[in-house]
C-alpha positions as CSV (number, residue, x, y, z in Angstrom):
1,X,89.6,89.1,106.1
2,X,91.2,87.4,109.2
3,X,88.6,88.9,111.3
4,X,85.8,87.9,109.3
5,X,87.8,84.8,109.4
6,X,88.2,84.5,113.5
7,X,84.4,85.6,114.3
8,X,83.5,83.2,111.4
9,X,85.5,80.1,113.4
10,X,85.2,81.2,117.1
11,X,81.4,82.0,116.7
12,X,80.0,79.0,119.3
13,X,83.2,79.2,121.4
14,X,83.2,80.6,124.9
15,X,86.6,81.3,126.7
16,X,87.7,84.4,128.7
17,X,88.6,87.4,126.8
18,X,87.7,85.9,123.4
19,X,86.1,89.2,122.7
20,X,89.6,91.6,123.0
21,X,90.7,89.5,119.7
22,X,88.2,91.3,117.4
23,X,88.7,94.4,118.5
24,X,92.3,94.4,118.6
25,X,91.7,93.4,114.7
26,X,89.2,96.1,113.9
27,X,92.1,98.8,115.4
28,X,94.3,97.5,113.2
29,X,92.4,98.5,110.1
30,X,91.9,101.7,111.3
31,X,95.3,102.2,111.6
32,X,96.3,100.7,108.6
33,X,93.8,103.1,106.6
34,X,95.6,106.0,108.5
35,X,99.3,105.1,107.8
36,X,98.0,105.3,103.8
37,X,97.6,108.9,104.8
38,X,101.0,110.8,104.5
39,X,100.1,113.7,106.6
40,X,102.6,113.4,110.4
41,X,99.0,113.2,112.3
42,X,97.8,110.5,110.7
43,X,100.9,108.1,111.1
44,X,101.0,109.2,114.7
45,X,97.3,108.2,115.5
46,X,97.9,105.1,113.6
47,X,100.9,104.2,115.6
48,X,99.0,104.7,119.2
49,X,95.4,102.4,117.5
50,X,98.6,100.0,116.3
51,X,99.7,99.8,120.7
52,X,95.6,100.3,122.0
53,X,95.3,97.0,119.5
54,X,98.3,95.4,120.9
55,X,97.7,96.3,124.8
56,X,94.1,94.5,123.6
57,X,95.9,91.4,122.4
58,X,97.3,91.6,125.9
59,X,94.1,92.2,127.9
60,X,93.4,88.6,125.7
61,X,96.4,87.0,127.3
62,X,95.8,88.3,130.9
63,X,92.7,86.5,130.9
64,X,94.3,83.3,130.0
65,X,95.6,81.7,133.1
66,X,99.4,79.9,132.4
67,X,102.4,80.0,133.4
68,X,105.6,81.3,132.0
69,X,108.8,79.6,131.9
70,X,110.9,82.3,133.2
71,X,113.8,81.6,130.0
72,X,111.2,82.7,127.8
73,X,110.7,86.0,129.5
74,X,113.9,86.2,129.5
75,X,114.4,85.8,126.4
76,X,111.0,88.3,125.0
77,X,112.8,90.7,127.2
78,X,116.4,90.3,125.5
79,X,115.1,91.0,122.2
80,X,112.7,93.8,122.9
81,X,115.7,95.4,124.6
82,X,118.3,94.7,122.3
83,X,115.8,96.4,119.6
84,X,115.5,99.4,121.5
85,X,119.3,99.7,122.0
86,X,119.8,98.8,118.4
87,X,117.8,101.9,117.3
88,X,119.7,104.0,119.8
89,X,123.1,102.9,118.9
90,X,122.2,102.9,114.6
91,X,120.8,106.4,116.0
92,X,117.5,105.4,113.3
93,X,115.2,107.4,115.1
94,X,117.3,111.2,115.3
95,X,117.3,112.3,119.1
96,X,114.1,114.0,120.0
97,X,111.9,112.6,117.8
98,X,110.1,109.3,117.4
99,X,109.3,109.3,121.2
100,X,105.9,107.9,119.6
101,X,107.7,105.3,117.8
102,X,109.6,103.5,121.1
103,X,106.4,104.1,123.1
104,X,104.8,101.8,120.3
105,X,108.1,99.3,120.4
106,X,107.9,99.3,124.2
107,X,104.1,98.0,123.8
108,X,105.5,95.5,121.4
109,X,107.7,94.3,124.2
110,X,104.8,94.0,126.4
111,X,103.1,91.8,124.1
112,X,105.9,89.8,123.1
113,X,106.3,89.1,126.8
114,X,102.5,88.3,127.6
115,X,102.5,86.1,124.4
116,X,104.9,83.8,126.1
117,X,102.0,82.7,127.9
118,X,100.7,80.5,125.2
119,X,104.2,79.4,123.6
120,X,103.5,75.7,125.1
121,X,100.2,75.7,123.6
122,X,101.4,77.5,119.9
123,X,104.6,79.4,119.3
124,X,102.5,81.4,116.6
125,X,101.6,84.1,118.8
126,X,105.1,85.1,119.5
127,X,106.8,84.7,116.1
128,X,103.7,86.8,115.5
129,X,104.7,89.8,117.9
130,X,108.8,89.3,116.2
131,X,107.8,90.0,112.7
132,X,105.6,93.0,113.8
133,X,108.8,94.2,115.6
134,X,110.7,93.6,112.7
135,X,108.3,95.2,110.6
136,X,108.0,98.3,112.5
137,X,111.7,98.4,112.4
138,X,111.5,98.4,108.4
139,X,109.2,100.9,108.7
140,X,110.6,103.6,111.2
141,X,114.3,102.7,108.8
142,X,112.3,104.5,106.6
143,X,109.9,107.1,107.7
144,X,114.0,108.8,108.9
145,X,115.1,109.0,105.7
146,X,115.9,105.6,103.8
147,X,112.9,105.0,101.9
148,X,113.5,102.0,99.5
149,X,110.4,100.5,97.6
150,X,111.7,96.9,98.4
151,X,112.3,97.2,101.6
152,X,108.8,98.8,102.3
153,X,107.7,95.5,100.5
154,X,109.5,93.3,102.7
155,X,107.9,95.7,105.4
156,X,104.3,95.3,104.4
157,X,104.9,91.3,103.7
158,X,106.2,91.0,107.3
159,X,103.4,92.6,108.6
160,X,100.9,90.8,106.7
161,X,102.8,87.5,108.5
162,X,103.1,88.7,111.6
163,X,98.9,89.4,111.8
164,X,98.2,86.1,110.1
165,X,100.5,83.9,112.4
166,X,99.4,86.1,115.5
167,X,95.7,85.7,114.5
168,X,96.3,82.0,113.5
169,X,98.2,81.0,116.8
170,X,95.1,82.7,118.7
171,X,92.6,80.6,116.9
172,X,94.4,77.5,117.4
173,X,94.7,78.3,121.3
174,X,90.8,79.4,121.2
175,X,89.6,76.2,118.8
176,X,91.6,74.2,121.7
177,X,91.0,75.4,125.3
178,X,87.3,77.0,124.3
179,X,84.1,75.2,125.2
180,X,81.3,75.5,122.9
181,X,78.4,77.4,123.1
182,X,75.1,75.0,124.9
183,X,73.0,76.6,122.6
184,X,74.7,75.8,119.2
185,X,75.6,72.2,120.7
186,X,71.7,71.3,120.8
């Protein structure tokens, strides 16, 4: 629904890189068909569509052209890192395994980092990118042994934020800096 939603409002807009947004949705609900799929295979191909859409989000951003305030790469950086160390030190993902998983958090970092971008134009990008890392925490908690029906809950409700306030914050940005189309302004 929020692509329908975004090619429904974007359709006479023409900015740079407008395109990556669908398709960074589209993987997405490949890989969230694939992750209903208990099989190890599955939940790893969903994991790498899950970064292919996010380094798409990012080929969005790249085409976008704003400065960053250095404190808040500072701080995207910070929290991706203290993520990484916290699963390391809580030892969630058990030594050599997951390598798929922190491949996947690192690409989360990347995006966090290239969402800061459009923080002065909408924060909703980035709180966007947070909840996905937090999500993905949830998730990986679990997939090592902790499975909790609540907390997968809080999981998939995270997630569901974190695509609507990502998708949201892009819209916004779109709707504002995007000129419209000659041909539907006639």
């Amino acid at each position: 629904s929020l692509l329908a939603f975004f090619i429904s409002r974007t359709a006479g807009i023409s900015i740079i890189g407008k395109s990556w947004i669908p398709l960074a949705l589209i993987l997405c609900m490949v890989a969230d068909l694939l992750s209903l799929q208990q099989s190890v295979g599955f939940q790893n191909a969903s994991l790498i569509l899950l970064g292919v859409a996010h380094l798409s989000f990012g080929l969005f951003y790249i085409g976008q052209k704003h400065k960053v305030q250095p404190l808040y790469l500072i701080l995207a950086s910070a929290f991706g890192g203290a993520l990484f160390w916290l699963f390391y030190y809580l030892k969630v993902i058990p030594v050599g395994e997951g390598l798929l998983t922190y491949a996947y958090l690192a690409v989360l970092g990347i995006h966090l980092v290239a969402s800061v971008k459009l923080i002065d134009q909408s924060p909703w990008p980035a709180l966007g990118v947070l909840l996905f890392m937090i999500a993905q925490g949830l998730f990986t908690y679990q997939q090592y042994g902790n499975e909790d029906k609540y907390l997968n809950m809080v999981a998939v409700a995270l997630y569901g934020l974190a695509l609507y306030s990502l998708i949201i914050g892009l819209l916004g940005y779109v709707e504002k800096k995007g000129k419209v189309s000659e041909h539907l302004s006639d």
